[in-house]
BAFI-3210 file (N, C-alpha, C; in Angstrom, 3 decimals, decimal comma, padded with zeros to 6 digits):
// residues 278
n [1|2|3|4|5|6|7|8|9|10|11|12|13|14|15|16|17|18|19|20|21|22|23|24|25|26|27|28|29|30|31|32|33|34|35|36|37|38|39|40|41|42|43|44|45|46|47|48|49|50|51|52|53|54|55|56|57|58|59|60|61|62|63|64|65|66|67|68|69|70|71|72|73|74|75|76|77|78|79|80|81|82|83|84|85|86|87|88|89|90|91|92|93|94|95|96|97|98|99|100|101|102|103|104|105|106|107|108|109|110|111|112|113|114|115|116|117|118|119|120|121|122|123|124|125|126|127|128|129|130|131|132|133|134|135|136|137|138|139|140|141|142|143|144|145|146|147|148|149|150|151|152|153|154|155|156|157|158|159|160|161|162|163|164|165|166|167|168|169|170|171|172|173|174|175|176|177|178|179|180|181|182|183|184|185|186|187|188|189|190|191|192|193|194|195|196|197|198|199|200|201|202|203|204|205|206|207|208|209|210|211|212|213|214|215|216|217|218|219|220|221|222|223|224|225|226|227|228|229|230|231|232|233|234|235|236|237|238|239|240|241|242|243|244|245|246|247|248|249|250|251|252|253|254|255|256|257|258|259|260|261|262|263|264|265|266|267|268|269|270|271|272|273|274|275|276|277|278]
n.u [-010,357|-009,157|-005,747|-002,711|-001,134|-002,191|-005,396|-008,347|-011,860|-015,479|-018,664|-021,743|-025,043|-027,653|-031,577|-033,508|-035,832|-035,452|-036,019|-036,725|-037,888|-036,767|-036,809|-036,627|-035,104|-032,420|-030,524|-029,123|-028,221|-026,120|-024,857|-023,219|-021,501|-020,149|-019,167|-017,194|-018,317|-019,149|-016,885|-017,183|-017,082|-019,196|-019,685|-022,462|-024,047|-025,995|-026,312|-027,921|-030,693|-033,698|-034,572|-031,985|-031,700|-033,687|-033,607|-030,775|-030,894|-032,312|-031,269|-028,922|-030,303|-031,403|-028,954|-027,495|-029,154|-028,523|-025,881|-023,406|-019,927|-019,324|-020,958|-020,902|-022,035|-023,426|-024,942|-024,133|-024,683|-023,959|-021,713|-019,046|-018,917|-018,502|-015,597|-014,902|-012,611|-013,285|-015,160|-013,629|-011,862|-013,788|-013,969|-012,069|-011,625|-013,116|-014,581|-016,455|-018,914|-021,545|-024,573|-027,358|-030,593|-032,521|-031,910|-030,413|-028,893|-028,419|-026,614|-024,431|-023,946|-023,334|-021,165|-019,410|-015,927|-015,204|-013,411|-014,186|-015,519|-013,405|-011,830|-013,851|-013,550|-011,278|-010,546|-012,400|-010,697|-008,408|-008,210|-009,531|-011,990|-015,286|-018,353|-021,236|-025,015|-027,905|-031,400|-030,937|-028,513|-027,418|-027,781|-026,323|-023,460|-022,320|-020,840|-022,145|-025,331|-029,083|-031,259|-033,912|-036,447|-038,904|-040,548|-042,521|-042,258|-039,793|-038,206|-036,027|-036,544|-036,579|-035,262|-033,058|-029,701|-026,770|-023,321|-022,304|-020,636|-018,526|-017,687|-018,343|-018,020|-019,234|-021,437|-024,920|-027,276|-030,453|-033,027|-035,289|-036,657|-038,496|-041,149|-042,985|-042,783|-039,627|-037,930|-038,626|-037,330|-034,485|-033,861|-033,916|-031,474|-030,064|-030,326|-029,004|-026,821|-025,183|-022,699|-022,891|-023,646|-026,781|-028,615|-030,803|-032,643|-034,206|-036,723|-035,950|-033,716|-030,016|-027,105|-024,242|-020,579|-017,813|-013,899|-012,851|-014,474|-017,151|-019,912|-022,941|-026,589|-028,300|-031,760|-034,757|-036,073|-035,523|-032,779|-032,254|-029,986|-029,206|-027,597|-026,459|-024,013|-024,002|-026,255|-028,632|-029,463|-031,210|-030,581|-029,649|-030,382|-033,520|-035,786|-036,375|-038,876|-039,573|-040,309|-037,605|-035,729|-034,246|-032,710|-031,010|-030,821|-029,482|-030,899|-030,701|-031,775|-032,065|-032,304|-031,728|-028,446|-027,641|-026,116|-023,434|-020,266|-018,002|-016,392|-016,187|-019,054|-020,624|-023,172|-023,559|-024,204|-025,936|-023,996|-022,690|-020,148|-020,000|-022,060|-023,535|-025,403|-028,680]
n.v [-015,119|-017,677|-017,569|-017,851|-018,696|-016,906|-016,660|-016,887|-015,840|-018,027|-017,396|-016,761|-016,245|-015,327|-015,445|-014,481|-015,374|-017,705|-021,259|-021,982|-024,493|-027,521|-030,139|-029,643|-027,874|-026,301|-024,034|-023,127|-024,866|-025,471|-023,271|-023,819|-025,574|-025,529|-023,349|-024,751|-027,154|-028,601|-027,228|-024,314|-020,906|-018,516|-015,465|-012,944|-010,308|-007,781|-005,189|-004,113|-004,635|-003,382|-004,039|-004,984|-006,521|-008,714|-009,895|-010,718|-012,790|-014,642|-016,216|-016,315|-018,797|-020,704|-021,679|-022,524|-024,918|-026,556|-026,497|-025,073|-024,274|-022,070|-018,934|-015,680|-012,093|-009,176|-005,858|-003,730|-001,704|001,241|004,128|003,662|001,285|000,050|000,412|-000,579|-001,990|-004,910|-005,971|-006,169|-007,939|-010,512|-010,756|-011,857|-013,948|-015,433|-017,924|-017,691|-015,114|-013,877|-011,944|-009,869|-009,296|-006,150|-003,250|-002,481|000,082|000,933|-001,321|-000,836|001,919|002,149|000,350|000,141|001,275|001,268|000,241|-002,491|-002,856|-003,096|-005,418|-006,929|-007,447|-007,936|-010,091|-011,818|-011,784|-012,630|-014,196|-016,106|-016,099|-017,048|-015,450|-014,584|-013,338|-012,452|-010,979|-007,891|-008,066|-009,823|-007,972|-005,838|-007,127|-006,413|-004,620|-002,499|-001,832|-002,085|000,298|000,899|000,174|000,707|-001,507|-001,568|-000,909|-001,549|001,653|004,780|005,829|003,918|002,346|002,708|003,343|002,002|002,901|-000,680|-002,914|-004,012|-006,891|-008,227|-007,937|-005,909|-007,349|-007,011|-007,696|-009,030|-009,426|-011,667|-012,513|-013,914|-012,494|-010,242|-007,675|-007,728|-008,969|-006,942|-004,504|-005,369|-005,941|-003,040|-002,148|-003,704|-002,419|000,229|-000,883|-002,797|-004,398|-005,373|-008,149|-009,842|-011,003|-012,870|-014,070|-016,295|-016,620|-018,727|-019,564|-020,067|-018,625|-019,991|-019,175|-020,200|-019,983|-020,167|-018,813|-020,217|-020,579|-021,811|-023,350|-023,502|-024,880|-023,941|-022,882|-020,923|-019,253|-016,920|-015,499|-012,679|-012,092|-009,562|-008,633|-008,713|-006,672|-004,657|-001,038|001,464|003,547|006,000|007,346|008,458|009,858|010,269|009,027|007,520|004,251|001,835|000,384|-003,080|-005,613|-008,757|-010,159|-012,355|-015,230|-017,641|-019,907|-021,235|-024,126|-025,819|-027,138|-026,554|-024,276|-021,600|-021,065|-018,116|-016,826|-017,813|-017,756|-019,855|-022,161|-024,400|-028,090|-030,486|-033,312|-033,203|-032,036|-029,290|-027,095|-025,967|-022,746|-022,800]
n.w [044,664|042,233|041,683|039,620|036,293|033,536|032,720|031,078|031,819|032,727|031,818|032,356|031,637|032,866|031,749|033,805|036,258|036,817|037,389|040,264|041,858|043,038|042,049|039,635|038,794|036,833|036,460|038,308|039,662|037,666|037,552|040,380|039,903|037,918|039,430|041,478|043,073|046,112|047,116|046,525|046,525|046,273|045,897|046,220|044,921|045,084|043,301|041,495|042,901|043,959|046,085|048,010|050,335|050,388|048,233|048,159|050,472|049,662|047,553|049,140|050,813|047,902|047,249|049,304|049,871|047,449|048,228|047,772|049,153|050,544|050,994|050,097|050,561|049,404|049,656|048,083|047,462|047,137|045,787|047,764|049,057|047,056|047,277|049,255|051,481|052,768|050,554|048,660|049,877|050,235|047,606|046,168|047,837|046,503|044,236|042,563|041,143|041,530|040,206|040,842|039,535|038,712|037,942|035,508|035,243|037,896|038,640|037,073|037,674|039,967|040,207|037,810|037,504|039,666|042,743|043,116|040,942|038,678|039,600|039,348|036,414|035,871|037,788|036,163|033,059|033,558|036,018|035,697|036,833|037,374|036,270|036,971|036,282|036,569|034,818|034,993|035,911|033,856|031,611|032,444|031,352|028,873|026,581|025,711|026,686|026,929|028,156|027,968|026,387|024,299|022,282|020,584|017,757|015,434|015,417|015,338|018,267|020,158|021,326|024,081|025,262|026,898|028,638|029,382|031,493|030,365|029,970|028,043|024,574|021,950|022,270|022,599|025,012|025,937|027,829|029,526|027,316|026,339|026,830|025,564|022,726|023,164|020,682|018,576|019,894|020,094|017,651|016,958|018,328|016,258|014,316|013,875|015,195|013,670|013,802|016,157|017,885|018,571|021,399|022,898|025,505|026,854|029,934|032,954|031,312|030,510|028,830|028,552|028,791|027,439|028,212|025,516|023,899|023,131|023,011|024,934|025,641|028,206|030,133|029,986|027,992|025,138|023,567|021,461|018,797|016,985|014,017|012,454|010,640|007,827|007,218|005,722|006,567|007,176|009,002|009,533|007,877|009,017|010,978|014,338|015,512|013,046|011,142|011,020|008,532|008,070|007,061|005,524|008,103|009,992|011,782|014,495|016,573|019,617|021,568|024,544|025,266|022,715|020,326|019,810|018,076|019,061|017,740|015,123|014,422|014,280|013,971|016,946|017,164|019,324|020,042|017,592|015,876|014,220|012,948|009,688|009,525|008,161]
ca.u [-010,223|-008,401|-004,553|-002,052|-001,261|-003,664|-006,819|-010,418|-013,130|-016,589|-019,922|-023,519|-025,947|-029,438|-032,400|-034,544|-037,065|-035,298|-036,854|-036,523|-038,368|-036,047|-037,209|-036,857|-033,957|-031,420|-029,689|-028,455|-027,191|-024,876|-023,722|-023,099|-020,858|-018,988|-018,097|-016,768|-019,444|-019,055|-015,684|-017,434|-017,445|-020,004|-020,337|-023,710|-024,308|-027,355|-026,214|-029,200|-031,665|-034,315|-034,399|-031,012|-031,770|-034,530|-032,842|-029,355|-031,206|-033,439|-030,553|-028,434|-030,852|-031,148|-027,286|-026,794|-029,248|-027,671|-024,533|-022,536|-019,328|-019,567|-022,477|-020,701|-023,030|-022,846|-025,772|-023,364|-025,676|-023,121|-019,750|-018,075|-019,229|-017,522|-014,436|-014,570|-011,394|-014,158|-015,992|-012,570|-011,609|-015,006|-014,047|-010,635|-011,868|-014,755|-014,811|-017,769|-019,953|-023,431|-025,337|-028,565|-031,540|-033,114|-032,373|-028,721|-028,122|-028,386|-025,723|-023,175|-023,599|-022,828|-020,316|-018,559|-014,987|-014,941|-011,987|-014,808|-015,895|-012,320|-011,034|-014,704|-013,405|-009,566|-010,854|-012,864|-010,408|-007,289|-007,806|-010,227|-012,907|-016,463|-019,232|-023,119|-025,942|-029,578|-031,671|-030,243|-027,096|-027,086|-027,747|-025,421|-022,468|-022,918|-020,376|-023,576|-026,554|-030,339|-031,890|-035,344|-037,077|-040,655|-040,816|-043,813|-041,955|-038,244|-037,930|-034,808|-036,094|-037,435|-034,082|-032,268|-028,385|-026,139|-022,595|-022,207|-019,718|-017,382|-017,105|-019,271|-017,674|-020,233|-023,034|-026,066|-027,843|-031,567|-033,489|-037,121|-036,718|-040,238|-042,161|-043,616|-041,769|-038,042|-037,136|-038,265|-036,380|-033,013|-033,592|-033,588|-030,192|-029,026|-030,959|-027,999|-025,306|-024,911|-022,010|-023,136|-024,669|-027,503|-028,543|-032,169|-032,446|-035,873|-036,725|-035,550|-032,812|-029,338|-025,898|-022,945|-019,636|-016,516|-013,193|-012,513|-015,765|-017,975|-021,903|-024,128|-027,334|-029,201|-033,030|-036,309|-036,732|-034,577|-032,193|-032,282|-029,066|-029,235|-026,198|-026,209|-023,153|-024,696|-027,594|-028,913|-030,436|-031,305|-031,033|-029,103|-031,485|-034,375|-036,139|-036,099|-039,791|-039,739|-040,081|-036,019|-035,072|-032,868|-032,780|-030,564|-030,210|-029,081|-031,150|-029,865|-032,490|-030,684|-032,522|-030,876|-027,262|-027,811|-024,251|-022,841|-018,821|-018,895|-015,180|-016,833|-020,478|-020,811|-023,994|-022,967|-025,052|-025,509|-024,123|-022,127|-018,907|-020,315|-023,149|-023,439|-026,789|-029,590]
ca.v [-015,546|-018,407|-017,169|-019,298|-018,067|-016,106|-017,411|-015,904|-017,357|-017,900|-016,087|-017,268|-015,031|-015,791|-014,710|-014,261|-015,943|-019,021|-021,991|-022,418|-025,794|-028,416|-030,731|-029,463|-026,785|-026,297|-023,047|-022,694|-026,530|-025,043|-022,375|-024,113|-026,837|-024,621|-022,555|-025,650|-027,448|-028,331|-026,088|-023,485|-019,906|-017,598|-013,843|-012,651|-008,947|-007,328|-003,496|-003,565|-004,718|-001,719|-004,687|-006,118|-007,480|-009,592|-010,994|-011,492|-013,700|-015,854|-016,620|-017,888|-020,411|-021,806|-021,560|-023,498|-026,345|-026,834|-027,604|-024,063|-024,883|-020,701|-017,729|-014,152|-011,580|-008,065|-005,221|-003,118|-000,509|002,679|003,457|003,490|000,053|-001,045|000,632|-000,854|-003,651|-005,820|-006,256|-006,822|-009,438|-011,002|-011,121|-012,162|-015,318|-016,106|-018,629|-017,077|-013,776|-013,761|-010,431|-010,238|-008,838|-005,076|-002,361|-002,564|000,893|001,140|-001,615|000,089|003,664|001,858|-000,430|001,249|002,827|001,133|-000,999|-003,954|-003,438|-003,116|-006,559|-008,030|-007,727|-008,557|-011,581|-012,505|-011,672|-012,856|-015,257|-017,414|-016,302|-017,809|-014,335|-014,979|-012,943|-012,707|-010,298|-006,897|-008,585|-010,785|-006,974|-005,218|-007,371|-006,283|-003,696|-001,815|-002,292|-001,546|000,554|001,045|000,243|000,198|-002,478|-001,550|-001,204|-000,981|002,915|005,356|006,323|002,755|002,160|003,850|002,871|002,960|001,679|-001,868|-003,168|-004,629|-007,727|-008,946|-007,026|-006,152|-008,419|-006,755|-009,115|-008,751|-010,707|-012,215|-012,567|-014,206|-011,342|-009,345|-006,936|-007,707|-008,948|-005,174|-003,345|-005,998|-005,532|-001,674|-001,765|-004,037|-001,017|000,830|-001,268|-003,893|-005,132|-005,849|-009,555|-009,542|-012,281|-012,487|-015,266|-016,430|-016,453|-019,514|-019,735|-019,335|-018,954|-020,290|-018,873|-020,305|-019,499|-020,325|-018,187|-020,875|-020,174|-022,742|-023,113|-024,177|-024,271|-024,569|-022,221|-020,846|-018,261|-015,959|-014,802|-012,184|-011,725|-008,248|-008,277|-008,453|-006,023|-003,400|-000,408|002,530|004,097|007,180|008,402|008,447|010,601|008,975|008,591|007,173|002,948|001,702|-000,756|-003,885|-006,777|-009,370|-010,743|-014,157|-015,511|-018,653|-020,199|-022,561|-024,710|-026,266|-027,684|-026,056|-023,156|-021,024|-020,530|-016,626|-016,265|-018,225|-017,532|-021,074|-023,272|-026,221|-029,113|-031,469|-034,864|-033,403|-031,178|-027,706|-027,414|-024,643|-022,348|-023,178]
ca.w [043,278|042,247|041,530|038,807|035,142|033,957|031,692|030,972|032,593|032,384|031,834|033,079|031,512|033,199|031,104|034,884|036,620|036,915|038,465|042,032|042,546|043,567|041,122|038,051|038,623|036,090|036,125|039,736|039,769|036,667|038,045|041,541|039,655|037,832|040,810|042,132|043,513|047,531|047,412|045,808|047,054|045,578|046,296|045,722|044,797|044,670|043,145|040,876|043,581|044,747|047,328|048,134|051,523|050,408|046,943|048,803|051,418|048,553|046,690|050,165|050,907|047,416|046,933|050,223|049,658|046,637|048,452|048,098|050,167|051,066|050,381|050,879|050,212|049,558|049,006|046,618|047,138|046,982|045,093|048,424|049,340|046,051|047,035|050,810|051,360|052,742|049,731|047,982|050,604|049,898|045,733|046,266|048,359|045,666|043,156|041,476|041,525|040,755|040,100|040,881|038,661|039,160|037,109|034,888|034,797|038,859|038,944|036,427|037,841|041,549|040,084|037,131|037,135|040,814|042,875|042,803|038,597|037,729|039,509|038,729|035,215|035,596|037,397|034,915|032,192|034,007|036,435|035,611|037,808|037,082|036,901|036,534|036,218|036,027|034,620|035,196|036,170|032,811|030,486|032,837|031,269|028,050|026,477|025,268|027,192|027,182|030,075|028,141|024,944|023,668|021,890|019,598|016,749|015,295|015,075|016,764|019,378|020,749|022,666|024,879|025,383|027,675|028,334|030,335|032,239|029,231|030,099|026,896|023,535|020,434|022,504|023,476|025,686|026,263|028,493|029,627|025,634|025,798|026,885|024,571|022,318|023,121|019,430|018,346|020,659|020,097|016,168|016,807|018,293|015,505|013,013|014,659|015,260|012,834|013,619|016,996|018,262|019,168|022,183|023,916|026,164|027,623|031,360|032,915|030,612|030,316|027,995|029,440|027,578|027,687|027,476|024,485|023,235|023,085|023,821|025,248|026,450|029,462|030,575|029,415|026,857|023,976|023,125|019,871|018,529|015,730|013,817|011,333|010,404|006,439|007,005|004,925|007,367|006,305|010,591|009,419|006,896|009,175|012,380|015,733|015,406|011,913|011,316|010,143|007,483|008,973|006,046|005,508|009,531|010,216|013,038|015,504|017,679|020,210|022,805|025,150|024,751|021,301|021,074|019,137|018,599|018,963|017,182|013,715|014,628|013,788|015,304|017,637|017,003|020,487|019,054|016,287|015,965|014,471|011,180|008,652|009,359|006,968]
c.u [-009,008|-006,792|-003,513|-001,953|-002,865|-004,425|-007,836|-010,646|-014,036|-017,867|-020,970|-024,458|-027,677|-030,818|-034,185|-035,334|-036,381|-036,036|-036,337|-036,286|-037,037|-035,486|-037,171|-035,889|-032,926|-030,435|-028,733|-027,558|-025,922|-023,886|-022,634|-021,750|-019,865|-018,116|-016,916|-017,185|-019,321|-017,825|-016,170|-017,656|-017,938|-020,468|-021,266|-024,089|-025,193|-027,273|-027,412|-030,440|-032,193|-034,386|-033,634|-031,315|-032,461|-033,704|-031,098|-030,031|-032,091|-032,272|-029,119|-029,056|-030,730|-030,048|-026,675|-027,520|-028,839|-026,050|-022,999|-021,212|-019,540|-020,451|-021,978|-022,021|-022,884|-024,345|-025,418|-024,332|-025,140|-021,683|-018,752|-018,016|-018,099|-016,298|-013,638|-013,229|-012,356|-014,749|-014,645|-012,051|-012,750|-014,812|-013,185|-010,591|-012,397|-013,797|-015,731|-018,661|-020,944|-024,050|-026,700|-029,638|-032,278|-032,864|-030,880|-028,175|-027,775|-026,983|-024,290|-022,899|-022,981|-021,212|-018,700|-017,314|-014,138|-013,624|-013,045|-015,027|-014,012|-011,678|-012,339|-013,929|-012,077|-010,032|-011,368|-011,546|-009,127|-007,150|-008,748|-011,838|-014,147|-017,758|-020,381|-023,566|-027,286|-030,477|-030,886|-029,223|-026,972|-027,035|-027,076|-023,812|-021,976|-021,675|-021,209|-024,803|-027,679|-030,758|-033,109|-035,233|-038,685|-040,936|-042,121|-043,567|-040,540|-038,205|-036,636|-034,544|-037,225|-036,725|-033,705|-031,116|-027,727|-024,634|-022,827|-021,098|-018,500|-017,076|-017,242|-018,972|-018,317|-020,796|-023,664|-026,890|-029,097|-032,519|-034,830|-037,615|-038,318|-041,414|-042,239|-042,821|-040,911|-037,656|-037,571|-037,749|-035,087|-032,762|-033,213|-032,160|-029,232|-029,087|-029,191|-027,221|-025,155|-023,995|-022,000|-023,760|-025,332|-028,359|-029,798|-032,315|-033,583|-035,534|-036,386|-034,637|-031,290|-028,367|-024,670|-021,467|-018,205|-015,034|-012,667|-013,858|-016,588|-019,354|-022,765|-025,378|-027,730|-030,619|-033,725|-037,190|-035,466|-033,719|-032,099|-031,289|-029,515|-027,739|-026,715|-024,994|-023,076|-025,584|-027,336|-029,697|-030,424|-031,171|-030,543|-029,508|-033,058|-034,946|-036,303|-037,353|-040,312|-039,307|-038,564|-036,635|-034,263|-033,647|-031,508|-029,877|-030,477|-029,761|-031,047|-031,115|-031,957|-031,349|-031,265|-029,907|-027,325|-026,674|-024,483|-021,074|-018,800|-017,298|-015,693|-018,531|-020,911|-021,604|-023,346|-024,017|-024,914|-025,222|-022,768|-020,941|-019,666|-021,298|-023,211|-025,320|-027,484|-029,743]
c.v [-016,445|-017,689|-018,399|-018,256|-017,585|-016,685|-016,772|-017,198|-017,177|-017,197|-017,076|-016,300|-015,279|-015,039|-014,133|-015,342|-017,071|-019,968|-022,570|-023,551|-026,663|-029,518|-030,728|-027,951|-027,231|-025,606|-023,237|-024,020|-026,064|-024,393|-022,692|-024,960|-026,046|-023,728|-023,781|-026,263|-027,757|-027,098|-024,541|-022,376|-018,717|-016,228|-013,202|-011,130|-008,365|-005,612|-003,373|-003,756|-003,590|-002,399|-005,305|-006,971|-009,025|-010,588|-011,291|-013,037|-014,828|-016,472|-017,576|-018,547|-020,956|-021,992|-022,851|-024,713|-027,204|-027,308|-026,994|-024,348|-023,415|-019,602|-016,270|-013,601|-009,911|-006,869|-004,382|-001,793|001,370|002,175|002,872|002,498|-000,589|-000,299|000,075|-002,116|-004,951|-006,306|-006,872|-008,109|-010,876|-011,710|-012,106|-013,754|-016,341|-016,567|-018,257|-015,814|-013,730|-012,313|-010,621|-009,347|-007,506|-004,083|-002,239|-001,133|001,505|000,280|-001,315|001,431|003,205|001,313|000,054|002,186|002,450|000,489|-002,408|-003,980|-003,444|-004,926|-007,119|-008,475|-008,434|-010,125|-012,392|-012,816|-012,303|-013,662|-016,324|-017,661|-016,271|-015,958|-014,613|-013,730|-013,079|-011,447|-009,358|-007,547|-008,892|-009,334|-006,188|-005,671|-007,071|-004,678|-002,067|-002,200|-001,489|-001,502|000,662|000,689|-000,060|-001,230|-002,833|-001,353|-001,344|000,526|003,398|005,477|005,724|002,286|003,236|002,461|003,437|002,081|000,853|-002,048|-003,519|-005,649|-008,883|-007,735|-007,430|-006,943|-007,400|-008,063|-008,273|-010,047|-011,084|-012,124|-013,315|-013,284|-010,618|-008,198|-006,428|-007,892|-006,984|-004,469|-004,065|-005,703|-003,729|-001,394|-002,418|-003,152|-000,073|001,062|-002,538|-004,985|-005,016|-007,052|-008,823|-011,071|-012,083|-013,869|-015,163|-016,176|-018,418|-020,565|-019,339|-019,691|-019,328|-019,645|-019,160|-019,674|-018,970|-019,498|-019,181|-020,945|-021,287|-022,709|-023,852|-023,445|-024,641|-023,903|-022,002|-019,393|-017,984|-015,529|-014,478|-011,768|-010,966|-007,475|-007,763|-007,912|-004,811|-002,703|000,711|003,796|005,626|008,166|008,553|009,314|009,735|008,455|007,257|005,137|002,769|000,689|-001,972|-005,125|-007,628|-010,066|-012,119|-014,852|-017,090|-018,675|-021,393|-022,875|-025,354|-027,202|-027,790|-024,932|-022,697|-021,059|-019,075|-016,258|-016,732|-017,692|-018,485|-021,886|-024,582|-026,613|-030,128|-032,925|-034,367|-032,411|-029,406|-028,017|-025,980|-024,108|-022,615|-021,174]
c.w [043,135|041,687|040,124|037,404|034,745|032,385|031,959|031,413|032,011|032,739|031,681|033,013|031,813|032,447|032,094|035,126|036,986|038,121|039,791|042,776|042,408|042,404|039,818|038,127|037,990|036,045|036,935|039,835|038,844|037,415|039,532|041,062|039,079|038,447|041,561|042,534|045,382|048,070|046,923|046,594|046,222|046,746|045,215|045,721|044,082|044,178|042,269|041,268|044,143|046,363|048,159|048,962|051,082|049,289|047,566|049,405|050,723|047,877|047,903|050,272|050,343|046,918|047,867|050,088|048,140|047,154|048,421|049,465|050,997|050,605|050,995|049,860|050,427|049,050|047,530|046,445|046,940|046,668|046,373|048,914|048,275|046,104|048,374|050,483|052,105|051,854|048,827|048,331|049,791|048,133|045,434|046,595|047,520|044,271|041,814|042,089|040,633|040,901|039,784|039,821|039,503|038,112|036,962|035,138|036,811|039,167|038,117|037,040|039,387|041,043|039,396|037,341|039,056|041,212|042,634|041,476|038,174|037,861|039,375|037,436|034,846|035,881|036,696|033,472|031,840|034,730|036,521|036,406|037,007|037,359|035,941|036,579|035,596|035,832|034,168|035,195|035,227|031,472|030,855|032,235|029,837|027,802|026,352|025,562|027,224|027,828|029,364|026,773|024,945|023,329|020,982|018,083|016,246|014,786|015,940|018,013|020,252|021,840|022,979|025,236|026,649|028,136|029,433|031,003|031,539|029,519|028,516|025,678|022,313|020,759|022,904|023,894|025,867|027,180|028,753|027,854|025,522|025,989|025,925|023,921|022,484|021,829|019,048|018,652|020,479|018,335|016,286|017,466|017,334|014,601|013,264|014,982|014,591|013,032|015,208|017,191|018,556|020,391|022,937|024,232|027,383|029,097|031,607|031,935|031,227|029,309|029,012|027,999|028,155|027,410|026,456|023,510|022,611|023,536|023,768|026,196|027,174|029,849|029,097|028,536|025,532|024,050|021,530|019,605|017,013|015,259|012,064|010,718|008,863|006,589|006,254|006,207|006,733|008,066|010,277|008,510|007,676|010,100|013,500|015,475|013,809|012,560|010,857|009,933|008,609|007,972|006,284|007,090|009,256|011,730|013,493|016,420|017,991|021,435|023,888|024,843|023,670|021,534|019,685|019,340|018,364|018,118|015,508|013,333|013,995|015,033|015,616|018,035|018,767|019,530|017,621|016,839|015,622|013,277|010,861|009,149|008,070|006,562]
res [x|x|x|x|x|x|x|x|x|x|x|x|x|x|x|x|x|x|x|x|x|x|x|x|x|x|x|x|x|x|x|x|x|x|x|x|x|x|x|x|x|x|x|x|x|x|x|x|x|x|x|x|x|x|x|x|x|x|x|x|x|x|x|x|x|x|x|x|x|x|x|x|x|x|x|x|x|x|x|x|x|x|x|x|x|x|x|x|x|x|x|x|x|x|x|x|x|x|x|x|x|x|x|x|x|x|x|x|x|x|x|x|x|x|x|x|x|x|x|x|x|x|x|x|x|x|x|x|x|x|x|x|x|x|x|x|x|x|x|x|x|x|x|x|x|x|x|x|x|x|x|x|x|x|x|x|x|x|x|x|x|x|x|x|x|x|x|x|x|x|x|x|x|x|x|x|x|x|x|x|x|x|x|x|x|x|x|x|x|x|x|x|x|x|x|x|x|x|x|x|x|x|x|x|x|x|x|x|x|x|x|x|x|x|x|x|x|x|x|x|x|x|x|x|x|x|x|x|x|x|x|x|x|x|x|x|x|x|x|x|x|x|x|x|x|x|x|x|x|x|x|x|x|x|x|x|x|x|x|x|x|x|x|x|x|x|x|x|x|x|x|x|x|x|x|x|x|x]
***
């Protein structure tokens, strides 16, 4: 990790699937450039893979023909792995850490409380270091993250919670936001938590967030931000099974190099300085 006064870095929240082909790839070129682009050293950690081997080794290839100056790689598959001084060496060196997609609550219960989640987060928070994810990886960052929901209607007991890694405070992130009943299950944690974001971000998508709390997007679909900070719910008068209330939400749809500033919750226009939501 780069060393020098200390500054937050940035966040690469992949919404999955991203596209591969050569030709028409967007995400990975981002993230590659922002690591640094030929100097760039990316450690790749698969703790929420049921498969690491295979998704470590898909993600060196298209890392290196992209132009990666280095590709560490780590399964992350047990706490004691994330407490090894190899894996620290490995962080320490890296420009950027990508987290791969599988199941969020597999890479918090590995990660969590560890020597690798604590300086993931310092570096992030402190020196500037660059941390992606996709899928799992992208709802694992998430102070409050979702390991299950239905998605058939907004009722109590549609989500299930659980905490995240903290790198992302009052966001829930949700992802493959185009599949089929994610807004229901992201409205039922705003039923809930109101004064939580709320962020669902297609497949072959992503948010980029800057320092300065600036949210932009990339890719070929859209991101949804709900913001309930004015809602009426009714979640605490109801049974888990029962439908909830959730009125007055503010919803943000943001194609590409379409933003948010997340300190105003003010849309950024491409072309313009900032515009008032309609």
């Amino acid at each position: 990790m780069p060393r020098g006064p200390r500054r937050r870095g940035r966040l690469l929240l992949i919404g999955g699937n991203e596209d591969m082909d050569e030709r028409d790839m967007r995400i990975l070129p981002r993230l590659v450039e922002l690591a640094g682009g030929k100097k760039s050293r990316i450690l790749v950690c698969a703790a929420a893979s049921a498969e690491p081997e295979r998704s470590l080794e898909a993600f060196r290839k298209d890392l290196e023909k992209l132009g990666v100056g280095e590709v560490f790689r780590s399964p992350l598959n047990s706490r004691k792995e994330a407490e090894s001084d190899e894996l620290m060496d490995m962080l320490q060196r890296s420009t950027a850490v990508l987290l791969t997609g599988g199941d969020q609550l597999r890479a918090t219960s590995t990660m969590a409380g560890t020597r690798f989640g604590d300086r993931l987060k310092e570096g992030y928070q402190r020196q500037g270091l660059l941390v992606a994810g996709t899928s799992a990886g992208a709802a694992a960052m998430s102070s409050t993250m979702i390991i299950r929901g239905i998605g058939d209607t907004v009722r109590r007991d549609a989500v299930e919670l659980a905490p995240g890694l903290g790198l992302l405070r009052d966001i829930t992130v949700d992802t493959h936001f185009d599949r089929g009943g994610r807004v229901h299950r992201l409205m039922t944690v705003l039923a809930q938590n109101p004064a939580t974001l709320g962020v669902g971000i297609d497949e072959d998508t992503a948010i980029e967030i800057t320092p300065n709390r600036k949210l932009t997007v990339w890719g070929k679909g859209v991101v949804m931000v709900f913001d309930g900070r004015r809602a009426h719910t009714n979640a605490a008068e109801v049974t888990g099974k029962e439908a909830m209330a959730l009125t007055n939400i503010k919803v943000h749809v943001l194609p590409e190099r379409y933003g948010l500033d997340l300190k105003t919750l003010t849309p950024i226009v491409p072309g313009s300085a900032t515009a008032t939501a309609a």
